[in-house]
VEXDO-771603 format. One record per residue (C-alpha): residue in three letters; x, y, z. Coordinates in steps of 0.02 Angstrom, whole numbers, padded with zeros to 5 digits, always signed. Example, Ala and Ser with C-alpha at 12.3 -4.5 7.8 and 13.67 -1.06 7.14 Angstrom:
ALA+00615-00225+00390;SER+00684-00053+00357;
END
This chain:
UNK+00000+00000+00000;UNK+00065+00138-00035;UNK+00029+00249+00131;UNK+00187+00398+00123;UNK+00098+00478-00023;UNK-00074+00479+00023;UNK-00025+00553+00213;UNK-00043+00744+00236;UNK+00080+00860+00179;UNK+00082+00917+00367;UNK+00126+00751+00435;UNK+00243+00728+00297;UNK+00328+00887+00350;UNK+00341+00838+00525;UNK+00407+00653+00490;UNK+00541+00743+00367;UNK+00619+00851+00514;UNK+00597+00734+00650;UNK+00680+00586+00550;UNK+00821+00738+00508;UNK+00821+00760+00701;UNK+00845+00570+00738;UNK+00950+00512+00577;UNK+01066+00670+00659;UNK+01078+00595+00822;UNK+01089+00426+00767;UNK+01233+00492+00679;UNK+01316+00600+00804;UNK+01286+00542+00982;UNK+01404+00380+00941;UNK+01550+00497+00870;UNK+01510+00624+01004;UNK+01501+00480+01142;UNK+01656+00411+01098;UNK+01737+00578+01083;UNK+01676+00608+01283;UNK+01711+00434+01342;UNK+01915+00467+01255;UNK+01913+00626+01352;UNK+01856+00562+01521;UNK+01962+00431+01504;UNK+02112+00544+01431;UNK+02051+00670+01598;UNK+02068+00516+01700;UNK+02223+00468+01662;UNK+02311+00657+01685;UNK+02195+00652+01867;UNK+02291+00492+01903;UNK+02465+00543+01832;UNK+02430+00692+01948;UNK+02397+00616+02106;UNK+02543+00471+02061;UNK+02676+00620+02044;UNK+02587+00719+02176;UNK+02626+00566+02289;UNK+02801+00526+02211;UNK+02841+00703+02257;UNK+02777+00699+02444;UNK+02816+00553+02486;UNK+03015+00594+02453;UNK+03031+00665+02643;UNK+02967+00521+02743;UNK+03042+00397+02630;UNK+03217+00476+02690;UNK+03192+00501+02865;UNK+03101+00316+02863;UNK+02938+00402+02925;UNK+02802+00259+02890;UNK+02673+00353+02978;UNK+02672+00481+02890;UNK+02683+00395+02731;UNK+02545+00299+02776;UNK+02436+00439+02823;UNK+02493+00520+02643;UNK+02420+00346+02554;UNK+02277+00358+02666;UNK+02215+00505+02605;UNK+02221+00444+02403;UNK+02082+00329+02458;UNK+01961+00459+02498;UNK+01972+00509+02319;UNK+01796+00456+02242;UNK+01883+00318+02097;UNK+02049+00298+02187;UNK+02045+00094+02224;UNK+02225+00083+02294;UNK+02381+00159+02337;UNK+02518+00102+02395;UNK+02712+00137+02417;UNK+02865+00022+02362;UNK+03042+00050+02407;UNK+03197+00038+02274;UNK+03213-00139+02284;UNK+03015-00154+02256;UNK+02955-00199+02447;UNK+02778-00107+02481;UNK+02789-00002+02613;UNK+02621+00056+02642;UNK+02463+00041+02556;UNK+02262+00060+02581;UNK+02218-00127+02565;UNK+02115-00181+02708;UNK+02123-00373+02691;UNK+02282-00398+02623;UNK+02387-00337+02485;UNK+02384-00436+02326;UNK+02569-00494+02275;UNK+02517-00508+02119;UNK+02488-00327+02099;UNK+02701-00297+02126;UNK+02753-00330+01970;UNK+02604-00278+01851;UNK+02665-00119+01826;UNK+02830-00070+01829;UNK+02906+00103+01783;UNK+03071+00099+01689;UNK+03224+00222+01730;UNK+03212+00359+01685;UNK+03013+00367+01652;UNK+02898+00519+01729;UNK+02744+00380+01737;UNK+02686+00216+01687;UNK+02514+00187+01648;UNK+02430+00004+01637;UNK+02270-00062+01623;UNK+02231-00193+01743;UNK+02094-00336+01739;UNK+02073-00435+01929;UNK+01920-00515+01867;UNK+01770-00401+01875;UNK+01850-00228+01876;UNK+01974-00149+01759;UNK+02098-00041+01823;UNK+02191+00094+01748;UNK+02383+00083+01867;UNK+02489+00242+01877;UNK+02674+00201+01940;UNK+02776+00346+01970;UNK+02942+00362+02037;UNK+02997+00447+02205;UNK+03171+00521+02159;UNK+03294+00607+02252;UNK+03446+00701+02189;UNK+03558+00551+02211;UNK+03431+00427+02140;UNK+03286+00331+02139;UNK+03201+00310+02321;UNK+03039+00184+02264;UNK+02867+00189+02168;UNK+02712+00257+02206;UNK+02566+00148+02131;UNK+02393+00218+02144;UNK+02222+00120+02051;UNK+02096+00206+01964;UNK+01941+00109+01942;UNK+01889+00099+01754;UNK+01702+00062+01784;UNK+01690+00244+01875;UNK+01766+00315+01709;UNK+01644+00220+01604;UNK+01501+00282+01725;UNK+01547+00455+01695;UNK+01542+00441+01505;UNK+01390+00344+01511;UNK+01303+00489+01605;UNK+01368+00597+01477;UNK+01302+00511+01357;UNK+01127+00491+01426;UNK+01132+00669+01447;UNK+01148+00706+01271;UNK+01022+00586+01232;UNK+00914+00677+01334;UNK+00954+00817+01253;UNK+00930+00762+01079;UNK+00768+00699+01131;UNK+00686+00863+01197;UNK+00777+00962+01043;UNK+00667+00842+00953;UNK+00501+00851+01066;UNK+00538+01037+01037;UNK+00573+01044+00832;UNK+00426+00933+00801;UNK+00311+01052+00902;UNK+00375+01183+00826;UNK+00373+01103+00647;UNK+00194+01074+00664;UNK+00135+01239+00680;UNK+00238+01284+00554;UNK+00182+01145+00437;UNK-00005+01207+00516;UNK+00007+01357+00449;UNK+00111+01332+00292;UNK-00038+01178+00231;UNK-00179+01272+00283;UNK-00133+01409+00143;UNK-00108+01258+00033;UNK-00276+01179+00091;UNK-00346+01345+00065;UNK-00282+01323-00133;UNK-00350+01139-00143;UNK-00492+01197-00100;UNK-00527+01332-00230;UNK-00429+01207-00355;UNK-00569+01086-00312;UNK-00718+01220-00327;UNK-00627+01264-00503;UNK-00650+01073-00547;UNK-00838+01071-00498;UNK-00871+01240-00615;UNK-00878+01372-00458;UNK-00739+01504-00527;UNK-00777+01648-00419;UNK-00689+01573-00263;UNK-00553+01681-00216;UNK-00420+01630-00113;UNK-00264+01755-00130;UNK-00270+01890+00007;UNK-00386+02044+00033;UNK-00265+02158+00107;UNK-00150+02261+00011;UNK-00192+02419-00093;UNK-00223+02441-00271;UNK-00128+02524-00413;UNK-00246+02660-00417;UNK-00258+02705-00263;UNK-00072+02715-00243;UNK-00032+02796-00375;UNK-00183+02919-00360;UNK-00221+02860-00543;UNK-00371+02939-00636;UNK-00350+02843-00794;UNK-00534+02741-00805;UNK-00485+02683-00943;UNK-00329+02580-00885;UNK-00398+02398-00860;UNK-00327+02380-00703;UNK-00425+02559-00647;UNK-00541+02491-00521;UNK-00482+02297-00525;UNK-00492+02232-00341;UNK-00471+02047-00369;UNK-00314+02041-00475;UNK-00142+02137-00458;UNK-00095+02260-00590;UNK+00044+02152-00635;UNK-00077+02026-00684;UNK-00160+02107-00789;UNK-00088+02140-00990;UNK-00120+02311-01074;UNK-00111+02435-00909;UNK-00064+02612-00942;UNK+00035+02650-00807;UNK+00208+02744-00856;UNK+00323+02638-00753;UNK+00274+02479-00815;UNK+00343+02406-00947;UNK+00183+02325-01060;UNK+00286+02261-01194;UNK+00327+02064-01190;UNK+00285+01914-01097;UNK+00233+01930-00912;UNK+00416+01914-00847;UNK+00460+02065-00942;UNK+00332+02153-00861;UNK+00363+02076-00689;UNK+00536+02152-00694;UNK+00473+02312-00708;UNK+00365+02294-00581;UNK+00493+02220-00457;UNK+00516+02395-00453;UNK+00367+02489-00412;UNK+00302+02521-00221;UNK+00132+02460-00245;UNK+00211+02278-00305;UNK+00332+02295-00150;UNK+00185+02328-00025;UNK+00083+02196-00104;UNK+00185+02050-00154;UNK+00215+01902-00048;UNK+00288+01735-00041;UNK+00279+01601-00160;UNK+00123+01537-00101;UNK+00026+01704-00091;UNK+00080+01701-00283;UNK+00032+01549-00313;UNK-00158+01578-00240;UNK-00161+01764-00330;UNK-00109+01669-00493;UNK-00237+01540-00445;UNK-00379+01682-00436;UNK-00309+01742-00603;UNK-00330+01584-00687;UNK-00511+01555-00615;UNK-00562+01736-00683;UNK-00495+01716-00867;UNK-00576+01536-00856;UNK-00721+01597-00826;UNK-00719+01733-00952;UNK-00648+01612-01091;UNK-00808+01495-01056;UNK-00920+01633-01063;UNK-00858+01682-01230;UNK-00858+01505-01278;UNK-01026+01485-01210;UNK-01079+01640-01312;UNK-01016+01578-01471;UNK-01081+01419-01443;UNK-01251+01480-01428;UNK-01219+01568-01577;UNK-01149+01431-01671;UNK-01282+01326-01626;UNK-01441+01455-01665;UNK-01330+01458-01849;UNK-01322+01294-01835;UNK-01501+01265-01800;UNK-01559+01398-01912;UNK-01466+01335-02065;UNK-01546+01158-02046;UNK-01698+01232-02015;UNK-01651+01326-02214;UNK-01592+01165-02270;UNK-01769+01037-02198;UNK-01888+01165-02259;UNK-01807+01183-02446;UNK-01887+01075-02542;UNK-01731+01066-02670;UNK-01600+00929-02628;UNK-01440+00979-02570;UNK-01298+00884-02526;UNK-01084+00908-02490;UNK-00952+00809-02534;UNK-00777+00812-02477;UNK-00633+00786-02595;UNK-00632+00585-02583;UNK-00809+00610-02645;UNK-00881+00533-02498;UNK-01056+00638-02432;UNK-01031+00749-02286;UNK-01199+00822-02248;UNK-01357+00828-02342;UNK-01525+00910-02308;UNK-01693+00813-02258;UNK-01755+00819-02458;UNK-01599+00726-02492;UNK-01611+00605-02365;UNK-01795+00577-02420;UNK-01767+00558-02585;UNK-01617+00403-02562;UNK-01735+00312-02405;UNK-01593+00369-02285;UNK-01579+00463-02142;UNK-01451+00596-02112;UNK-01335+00515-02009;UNK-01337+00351-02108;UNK-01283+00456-02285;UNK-01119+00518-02182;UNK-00967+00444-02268;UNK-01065+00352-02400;UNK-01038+00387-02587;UNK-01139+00382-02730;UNK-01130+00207-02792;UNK-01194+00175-02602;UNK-01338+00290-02624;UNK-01397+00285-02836;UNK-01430+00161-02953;UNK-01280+00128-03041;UNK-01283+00220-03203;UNK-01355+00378-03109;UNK-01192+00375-02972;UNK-01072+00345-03108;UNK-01143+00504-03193;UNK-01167+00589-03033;UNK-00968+00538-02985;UNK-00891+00585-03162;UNK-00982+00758-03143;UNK-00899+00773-02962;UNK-00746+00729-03024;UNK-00738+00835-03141;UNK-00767+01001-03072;UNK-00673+00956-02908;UNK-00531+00937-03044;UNK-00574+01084-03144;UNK-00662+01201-03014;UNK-00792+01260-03129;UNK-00954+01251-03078;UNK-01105+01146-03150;UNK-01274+01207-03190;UNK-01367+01097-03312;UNK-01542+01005-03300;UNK-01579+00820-03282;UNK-01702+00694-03328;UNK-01711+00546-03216;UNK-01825+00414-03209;UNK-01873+00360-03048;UNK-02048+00286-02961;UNK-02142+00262-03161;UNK-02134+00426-03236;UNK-01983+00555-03282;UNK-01932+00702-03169;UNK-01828+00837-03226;UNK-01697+00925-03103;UNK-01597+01088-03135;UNK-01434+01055-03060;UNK-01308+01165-02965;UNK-01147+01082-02918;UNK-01013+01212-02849;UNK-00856+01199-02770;UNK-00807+01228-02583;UNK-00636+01328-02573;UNK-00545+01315-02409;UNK-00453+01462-02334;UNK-00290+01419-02427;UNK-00398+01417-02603;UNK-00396+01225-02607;UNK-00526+01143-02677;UNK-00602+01007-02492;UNK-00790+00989-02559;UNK-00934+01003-02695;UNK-01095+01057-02644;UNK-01244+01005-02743;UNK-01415+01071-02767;UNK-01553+00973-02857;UNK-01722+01063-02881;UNK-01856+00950-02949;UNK-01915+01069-03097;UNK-02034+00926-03162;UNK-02202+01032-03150;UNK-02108+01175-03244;UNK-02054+01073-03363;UNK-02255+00998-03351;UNK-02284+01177-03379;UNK-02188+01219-03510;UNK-02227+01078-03616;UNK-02412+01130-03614;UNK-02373+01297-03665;UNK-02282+01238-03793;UNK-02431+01116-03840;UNK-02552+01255-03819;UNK-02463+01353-03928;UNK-02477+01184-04053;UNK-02669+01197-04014;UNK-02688+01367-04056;UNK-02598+01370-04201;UNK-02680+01215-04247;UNK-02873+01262-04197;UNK-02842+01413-04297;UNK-02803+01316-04435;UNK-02923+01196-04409;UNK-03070+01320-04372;UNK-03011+01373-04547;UNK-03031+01248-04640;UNK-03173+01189-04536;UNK-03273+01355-04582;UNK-03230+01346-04781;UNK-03285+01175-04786;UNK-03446+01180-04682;UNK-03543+01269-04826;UNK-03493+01140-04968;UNK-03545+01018-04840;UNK-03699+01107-04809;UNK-03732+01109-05006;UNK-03701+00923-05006;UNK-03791+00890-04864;UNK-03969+00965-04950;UNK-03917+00883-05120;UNK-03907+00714-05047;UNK-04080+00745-04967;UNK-04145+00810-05101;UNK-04073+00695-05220;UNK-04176+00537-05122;UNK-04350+00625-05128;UNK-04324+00597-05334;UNK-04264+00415-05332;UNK-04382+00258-05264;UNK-04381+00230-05091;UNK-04261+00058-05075;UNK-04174+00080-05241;UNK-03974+00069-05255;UNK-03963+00249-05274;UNK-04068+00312-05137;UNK-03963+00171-05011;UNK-03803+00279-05089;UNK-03895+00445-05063;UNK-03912+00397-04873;UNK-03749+00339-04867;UNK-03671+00482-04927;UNK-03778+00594-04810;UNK-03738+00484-04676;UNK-03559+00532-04696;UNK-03591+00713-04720;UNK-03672+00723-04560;UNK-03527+00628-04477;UNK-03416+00761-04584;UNK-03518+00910-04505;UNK-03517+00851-04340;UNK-03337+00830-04337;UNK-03326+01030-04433;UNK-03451+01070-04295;UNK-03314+01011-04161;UNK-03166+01084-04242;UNK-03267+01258-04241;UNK-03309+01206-04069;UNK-03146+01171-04016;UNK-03076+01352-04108;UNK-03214+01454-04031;UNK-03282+01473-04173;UNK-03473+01463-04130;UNK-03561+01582-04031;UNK-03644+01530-03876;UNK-03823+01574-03840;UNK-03857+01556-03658;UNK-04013+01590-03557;UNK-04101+01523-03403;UNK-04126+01337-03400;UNK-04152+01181-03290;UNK-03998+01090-03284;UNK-04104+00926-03241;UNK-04168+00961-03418;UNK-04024+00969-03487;UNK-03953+00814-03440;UNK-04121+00703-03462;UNK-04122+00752-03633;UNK-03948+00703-03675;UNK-04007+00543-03579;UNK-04134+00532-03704;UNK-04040+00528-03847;UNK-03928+00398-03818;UNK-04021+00291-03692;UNK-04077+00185-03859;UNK-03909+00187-03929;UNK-03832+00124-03776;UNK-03963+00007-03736;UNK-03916-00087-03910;UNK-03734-00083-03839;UNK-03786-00171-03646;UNK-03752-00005-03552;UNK-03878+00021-03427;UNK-03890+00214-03370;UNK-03960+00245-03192;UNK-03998+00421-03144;UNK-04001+00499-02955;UNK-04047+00674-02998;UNK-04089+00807-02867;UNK-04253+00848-02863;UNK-04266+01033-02817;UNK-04229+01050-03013;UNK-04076+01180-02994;UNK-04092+01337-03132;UNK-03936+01384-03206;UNK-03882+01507-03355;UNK-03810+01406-03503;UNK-03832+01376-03671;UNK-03903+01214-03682;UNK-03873+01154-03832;UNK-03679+01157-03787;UNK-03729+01076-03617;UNK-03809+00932-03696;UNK-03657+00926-03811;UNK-03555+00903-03663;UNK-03683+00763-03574;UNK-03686+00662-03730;UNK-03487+00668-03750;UNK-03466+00628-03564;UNK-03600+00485-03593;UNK-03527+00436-03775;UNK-03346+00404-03691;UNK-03428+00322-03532;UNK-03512+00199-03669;UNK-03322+00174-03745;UNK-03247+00117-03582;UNK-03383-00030-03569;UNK-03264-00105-03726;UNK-03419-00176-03775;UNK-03446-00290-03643;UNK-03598-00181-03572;UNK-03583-00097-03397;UNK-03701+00047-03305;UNK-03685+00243-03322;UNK-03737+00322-03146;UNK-03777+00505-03184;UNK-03809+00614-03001;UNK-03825+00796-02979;UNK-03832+00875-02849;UNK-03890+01072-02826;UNK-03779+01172-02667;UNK-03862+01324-02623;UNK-03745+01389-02510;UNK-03583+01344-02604;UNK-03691+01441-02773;UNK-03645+01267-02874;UNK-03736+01139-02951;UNK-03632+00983-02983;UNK-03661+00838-03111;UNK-03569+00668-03104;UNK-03551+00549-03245;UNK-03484+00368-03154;UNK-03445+00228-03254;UNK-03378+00044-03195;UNK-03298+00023-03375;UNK-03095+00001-03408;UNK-03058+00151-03303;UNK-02908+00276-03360;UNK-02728+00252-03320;UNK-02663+00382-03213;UNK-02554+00450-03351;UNK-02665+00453-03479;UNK-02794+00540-03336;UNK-02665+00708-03359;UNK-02698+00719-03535;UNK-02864+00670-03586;UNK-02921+00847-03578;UNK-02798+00889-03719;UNK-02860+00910-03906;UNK-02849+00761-04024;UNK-02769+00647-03882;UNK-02865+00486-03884;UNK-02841+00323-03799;UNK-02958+00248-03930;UNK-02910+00160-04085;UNK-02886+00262-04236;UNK-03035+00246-04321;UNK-03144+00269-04177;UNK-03101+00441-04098;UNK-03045+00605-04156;UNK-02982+00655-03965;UNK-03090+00799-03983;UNK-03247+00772-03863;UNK-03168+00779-03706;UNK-03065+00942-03760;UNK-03241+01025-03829;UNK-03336+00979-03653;UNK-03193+01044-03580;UNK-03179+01219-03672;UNK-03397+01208-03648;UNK-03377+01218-03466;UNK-03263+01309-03462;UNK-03354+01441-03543;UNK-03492+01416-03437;UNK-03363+01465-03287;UNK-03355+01295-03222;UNK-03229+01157-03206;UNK-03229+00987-03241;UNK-03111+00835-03173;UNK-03100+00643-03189;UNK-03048+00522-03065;UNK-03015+00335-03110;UNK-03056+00235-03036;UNK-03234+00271-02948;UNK-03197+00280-02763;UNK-03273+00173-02648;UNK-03375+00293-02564;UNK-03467+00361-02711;UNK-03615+00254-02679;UNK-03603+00152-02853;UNK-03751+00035-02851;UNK-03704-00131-02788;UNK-03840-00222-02896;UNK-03781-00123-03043;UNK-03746-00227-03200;UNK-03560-00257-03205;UNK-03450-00184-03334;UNK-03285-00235-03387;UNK-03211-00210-03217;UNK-03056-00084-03220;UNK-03126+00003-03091;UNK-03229+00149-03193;UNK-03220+00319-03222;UNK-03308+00457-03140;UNK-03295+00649-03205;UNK-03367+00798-03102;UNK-03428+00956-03178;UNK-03440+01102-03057;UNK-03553+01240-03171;UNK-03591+01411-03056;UNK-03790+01479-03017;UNK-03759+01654-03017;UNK-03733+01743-03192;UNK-03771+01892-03273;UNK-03845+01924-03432;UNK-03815+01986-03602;UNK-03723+02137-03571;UNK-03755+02160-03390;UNK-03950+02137-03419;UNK-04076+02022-03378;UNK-04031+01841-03426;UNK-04157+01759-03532;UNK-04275+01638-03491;UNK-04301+01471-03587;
END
């Protein structure tokens, strides 16, 4: 476990000095031990060479005038000495004289130490067992020569006594230095972690997101207010939580603003309001600390700010992008998609995130992405950009697309991306064909009214010559059967003049006050016979309140029969049922007609164009494409509108016991016709 570096720096501080305290006495007290134990011993041995000379010297006197007593009283007094063991006095020839033993003198102890001529002192260590002794012989001497020894025994366990006392002392000492440098190193550690706590602390609130913690001190005086400054607009005019050293662009003259902080810290070193306010490393260190947490916290409000901004454009170009119904998408340089809007992402059956990275053979039919790719290619190679327009076929029917393909320049003017628009232009183009058929139309109804109106009167002439021609031949002769023939076809010819001068506008309309029930039961009653002989069975649900409109009926029966007529062509001869309904809405000012049929039906994109002149589904022989057109322009003239829908839909109320027809589903075409008109020239209408 690692336990040093998780304890406090306090109690780190205070292990580091005391284990300084103790590795220094472990160190020292043996050195300084020895060094006292040498010196009492070195003391010793001078205090025992000193009271074995001081002995040698006194005991010259009785030695010559043979007074024992006296010597005896002098070796006497050597034992009161604390650590003198023995004494005693030998003659020349090495006879003790006198000595302090009390039971007995050891022999033994004669001989051990022995000073040599001419010696001041001999000192030997002595063991008798269980006591060392240090021996000091010195000689008694006279003038004419050497009178004995003096021997005198210092005890070595006194001297060891001494030193260990020392010893213990110092221990002692060491010990309360100790005792007194730890207490003394924890306060100071106290107060030197508790600053350092303090900047944990506000390190730890900067962590959680709380920057206004401050934790450098209060005290001290500002630049301003030293300096008497009146320059508001100094940044650091009126800055209480950061020192003007701190802080980059001040204006004051003695501070050097150019370069790094350290420049400017130099110059500051110099000024009075740095030397009453700076402090020690660790007041730095928190001031820095309260530095850092205030340009943190204005960095992540800017970056908060342009966040917010980046992600209302953010937000606000998607929104651009989802609403536009044009499909846009950007490629990077490997021609691999990078974004795309939500028309895009529609149109390929992806979402957003699962386009990212693809390319186009991942996202198109193969002919379409290797078209789509070469076209990349090529102006991320050439840097011109593409505007053309597209067919594609996709879902049964063509769309055309005007495309936009630019490129995406990076700041260094490097081509990184192609961005692509593709509006669906497929309605315009819808559009513009029509026009362009219209145009066809009118040039060609003009022509055809034309012709149509120079023919109608030799038609006319033929017409009466025919009939006349039959009331002069027998009734059921050859020629009469050709007469009829040929007036057969004349009408056929005039009805077809009389749509072509329909169709051109040629005809005037004559349009009073009629019942549109009338209307329609009498185009009912011209072809119910014919399209009883073909098995089509017509069933009629008309309202009864007998709505009054203002039309020319004549044209309006045109219309019925043509709607009828074609009903009768989708039955393919197989027979079927005709449901005609109207139905009279006051308060809408309409009165509606529908023609249902449960013949072949229309496909849906013939259903765009049956409305045009001379288009026909029929065969060629049996339609001129005309009727439909004619009805059309009648109604329209009438200022109504007419529209088909194939097939019938299920809540129309076709008759279940209806006879069947040939079971594509039907037909069904709605004519809208107003109430309200005015007439001829603003006046009355007239009344039929």
């Amino acid at each position: 476990m690692r336990i040093f570096p998780r304890l406090k720096f306090r109690t780190k501080l205070n292990l580091g000095m005391s284990a300084i305290l103790v590795g220094m006495a472990v160190l020292l007290l043996p050195l300084i031990g020895t060094m006292s134990a040498n010196s009492l011993v070195e003391e010793s041995k001078k205090r025992g060479s000193a009271l074995a000379e001081g002995l040698s010297v006194r005991a010259v006197d009785p030695l010559l005038a043979r007074d024992f007593l006296r010597l005896k009283n002098m070796v006497d007094e050597q034992s009161s000495v604390e650590d003198v063991i023995y004494a005693f006095v030998q003659d020349k020839n090495g006879f003790v004289l006198v000595h302090t033993f009390q039971k007995g003198f050891p022999v033994d102890l004669i001989d051990a130490n022995k000073v040599a001529t001419g010696q001041p002192l001999h000192i030997q260590l002595l063991a008798d067992g269980s006591r060392r002794i240090y021996d000091f012989a010195a000689p008694v001497l006279v003038s004419d020569g050497r009178l004995g020894t003096v021997r005198i025994g210092l005890s070595q366990a006194r001297i060891q006594m001494a030193v260990q006392r020392q010893l213990t002392l110092m221990a002692a000492l060491f010990a309360g230095a100790l005792i007194l440098a730890t207490s003394l190193g924890t306060v100071f550690a106290r107060r030197v972690t508790a600053r350092l706590g303090r900047l944990r602390a506000h390190a730890e609130e900067m962590l959680t997101g709380n920057l206004d913690t401050f934790s450098g001190p209060e005290w001290g005086i500002h630049c301003w207010e030293k300096q008497q400054c009146n320059t508001t607009q100094c940044p650091a005019y009126g800055e209480t939580r950061r020192r003007c050293w701190y802080i980059a662009g001040t204006m004051c003259p003695d501070c050097n603003n150019e370069g790094n902080f350290q420049c400017r810290l130099e110059s500051c070193r110099r000024c009075a309001v740095y030397r009453e306010n700076a402090g020690d490393e660790i007041q730095d260190l928190a001031e820095t600390f309260d530095v850092m947490a205030l340009s943190l916290k204005s960095h992540i409000e800017e970056l908060r700010d342009a966040e917010r901004n980046l992600r209302d454009q953010q937000r606000l170009t998607r929104t651009i992008l989802d609403v536009s119904p044009d499909r846009v998408s950007l490629v990077d340089s490997t021609m691999r998609y990078r974004g795309c809007n939500k028309s895009f992402a529609e149109s390929v059956g992806m979402s957003l995130a699962e386009i990212e990275g693809k390319t186009d053979f991942d996202l198109f039919p193969e002919a379409e992405a290797e078209e789509r790719h070469m076209a990349a290619r090529d102006i991320l190679q050439s840097g011109r950009r593409l505007d053309t327009q597209l067919m594609v076929e996709a879902g049964g029917g063509e769309h055309w697309f005007h495309v936009v393909c630019v490129p995406v320049f990076n700041d260094k003017g490097h081509i990184d991306g192609l961005l692509r628009t593709d509006r669906d232009i497929s309605d315009i183009k819808r559009y513009e064909n029509q026009l362009i058929q219209a145009q066809k139309m009118e040039s060609l109804g003009l022509l055809a009214g034309g012709v149509a109106h120079e023919i109608n009167t030799p038609l006319g002439i033929i017409l009466g010559y025919a009939q006349l021609l039959q009331e002069d031949v027998d009734a059921g002769s050859q020629i009469h059967q050709d007469l009829a023939i040929i007036e057969k076809q004349t009408q056929v010819c005039k009805k077809i003049v009389a749509d072509l001068l329909g169709f051109s506008r040629q005809t005037q309309s004559a349009k009073r006050e009629m019942c549109f029930n009338n209307s329609v039961m009498e185009a009912v009653s011209l072809v119910r016979h014919t399209l009883e002989l073909d098995k089509v069975e017509i069933i009629t649900q008309l309202d009864d309140r007998y709505p009054i409109i203002y039309g020319d009926p004549e044209k309006l029966k045109q219309a019925w029969i043509n709607l009828l007529t074609n009903a009768r062509d989708a039955m393919a001869g197989q027979g079927g049922t005709i449901l005609i309904r109207t139905r009279l809405d006051t308060p809408g000012g309409i009165v509606s007609l529908w023609v249902a049929d449960n013949g072949s039906g229309i496909a849906e994109e013939a259903l765009k164009k049956i409305f045009d002149p001379f288009y026909s589904t029929k065969a060629v022989d049996k339609g001129t494409g005309l009727g439909l057109s004619v009805s059309f322009g009648i109604i329209e003239d009438h200022g109504g509108d007419i529209r088909a829908e194939s097939p019938v839909p299920k809540d129309f109320g076709f008759p279940s016991d209806a006879k069947r027809g040939a079971g594509g589903g039907g037909t069904v075409f709605e004519v809208n016709l107003p109430l309200d008109h005015e007439g001829p020239e603003g006046g009355e209408p007239e009344k039929e």
